[in-house]
Structure formats: structure tokens, C-alpha cells
N, C-alpha and C positions, 0 to 999 in steps of 0.2 A: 566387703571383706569376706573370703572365701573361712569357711568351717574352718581347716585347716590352722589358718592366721590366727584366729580369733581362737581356737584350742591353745594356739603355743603363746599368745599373749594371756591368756587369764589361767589354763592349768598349773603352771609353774607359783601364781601369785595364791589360789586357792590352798595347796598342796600346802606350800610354805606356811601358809597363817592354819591350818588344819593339825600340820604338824607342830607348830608353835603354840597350839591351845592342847596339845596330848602331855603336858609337863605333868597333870596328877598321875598319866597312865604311865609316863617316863619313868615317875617316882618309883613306881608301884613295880612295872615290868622296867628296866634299865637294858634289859637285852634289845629290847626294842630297835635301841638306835644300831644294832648292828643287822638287822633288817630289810630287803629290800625289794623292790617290785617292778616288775614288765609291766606296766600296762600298757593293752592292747585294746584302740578302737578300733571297730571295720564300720563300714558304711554297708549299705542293701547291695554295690556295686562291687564290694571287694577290695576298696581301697583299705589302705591301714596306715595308722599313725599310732607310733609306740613309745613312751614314753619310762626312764628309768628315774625311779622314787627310791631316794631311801636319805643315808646321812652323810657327808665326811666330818668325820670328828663328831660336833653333837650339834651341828649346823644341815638343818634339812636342804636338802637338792633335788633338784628336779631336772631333766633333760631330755633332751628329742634325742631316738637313737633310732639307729637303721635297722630294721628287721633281719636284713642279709648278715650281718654281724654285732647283735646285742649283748653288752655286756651283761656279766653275771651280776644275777638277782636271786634271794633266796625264795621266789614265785613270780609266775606269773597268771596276773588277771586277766580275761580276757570279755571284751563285751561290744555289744553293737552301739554307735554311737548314742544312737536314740534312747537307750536303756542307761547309758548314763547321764543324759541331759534327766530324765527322769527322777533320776537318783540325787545329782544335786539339785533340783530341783523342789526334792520332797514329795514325788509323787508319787514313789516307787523306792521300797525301801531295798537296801542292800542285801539282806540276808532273805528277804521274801524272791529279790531276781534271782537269787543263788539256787535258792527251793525249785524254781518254775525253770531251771535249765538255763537262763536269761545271761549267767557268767559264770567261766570257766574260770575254776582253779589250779593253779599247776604249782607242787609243789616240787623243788630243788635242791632243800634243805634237808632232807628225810625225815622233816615232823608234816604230822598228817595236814590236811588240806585244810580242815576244821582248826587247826590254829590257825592259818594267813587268816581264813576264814573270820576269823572272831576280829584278830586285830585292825584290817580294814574293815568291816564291816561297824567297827566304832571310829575309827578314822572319818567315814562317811557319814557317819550320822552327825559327828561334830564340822565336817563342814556343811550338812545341809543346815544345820542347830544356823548356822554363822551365814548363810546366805538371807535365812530368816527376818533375820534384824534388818 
């Protein structure tokens, strides 16, 4: 099964239970669920696969979108495959890849980069927390 396949079968099902264990931060930040994210893998070769994260309604989604015409996200992330396998992983944390240049942030929203920043960078930690188990 090509990277690819095996991205669009398990990201959607991570994402979903990541966002479904963010309910104290839901509590906490409620703007949250209006939220949302490009993420972009590339490969060493340049391919990319992009995906949009965010809610409808207070039900998390996840979906495959075409780089040529991406729907609107209030950022986007952007990282080399490898540096997110990494990441969920647990071997590599998200705000340290941020540090070392590793993922780009784009923000869309006009709040600084350092908020997307904060809030996937706890997003990630609670799915790598849940790969753990």
C-alpha cells in the first residue's frame, strides 16, 4: 500500500480521535471549533498531499483537498513527510520541528502564527499521548 493510501486511511481516523480528546481544551478555548488547517505533506521528490482539518458544527473533519484549489483554512501547516511520521510518532516534538525550521506556518486569520502554533502543537501532542497506548 503506497504512503499515499495508507495517509488518507489512518489521518482522517487520528485527527478525528485527537480532536475528540481536545473536549477540556474545547471547554477552555470554544473558538477552537471555528478553526482550521491546510495541512501540507511533500515528500524529498516534491510530491504533496494536502489535507483540510477543522469542524462542521462541533463534529471534527478531515479531508483530502487539491492544492490547485484549497478550500479556506484559518492556516496552513506545512511539513516533509518524514518530519511528521516523526511527530506522531513521538520522536520529534512539534514545537521543537517548528524551532529547527522543520514546519511552516501560514497564518490566514490575522492572528499571529504563534497562536496556530500553540494550538496544534497541543493537538499533536495529544495524538502522539494516544499512539502511545
Amino acid at each position: 500500500m503506497s504512503l499515499r493510501l495508507k495517509l488518507l486511511e489512518i489521518l482522517p481516523k487520528l485527527v478525528k480521535l485527537g480532536l475528540c480528546k481536545f473536549n477540556d481544551l474545547l471547554k477552555e478555548f470554544p473558538d477552537a471549533t471555528s478553526r482550521s488547517a491546510l495541512l501540507v505533506l511533500y515528500d524529498s521528490k516534491g510530491n504533496k498531499l494536502a489535507f483540510w482539518i477543522g469542524f462542521e458544527g462541533s463534529s471534527p473533519k478531515v479531508v483530502e483537498v487539491d492544492l490547485k484549489n484549497p478550500p479556506r483554512a484559518t492556516n496552513e501547516i506545512s511539513m516533509h513527510i518524514d518530519t511528521f511520521i516523526k511527530i506522531l510518532k513521538g520522536r520529534l516534538d512539534f514545537r521543537t520541528a517548528y524551532l529547527y525550521d522543520l514546519i511552516d506556518i501560514e497564518s490566514h486569520d490575522g492572528l499571529p502564527s504563534s497562536y496556530h502554533l500553540l494550538l496544534w502543537s497541543a493537538f499533536f501532542d495529544k495524538v502522539a499521548d494516544l499512539l502511545k497506548k
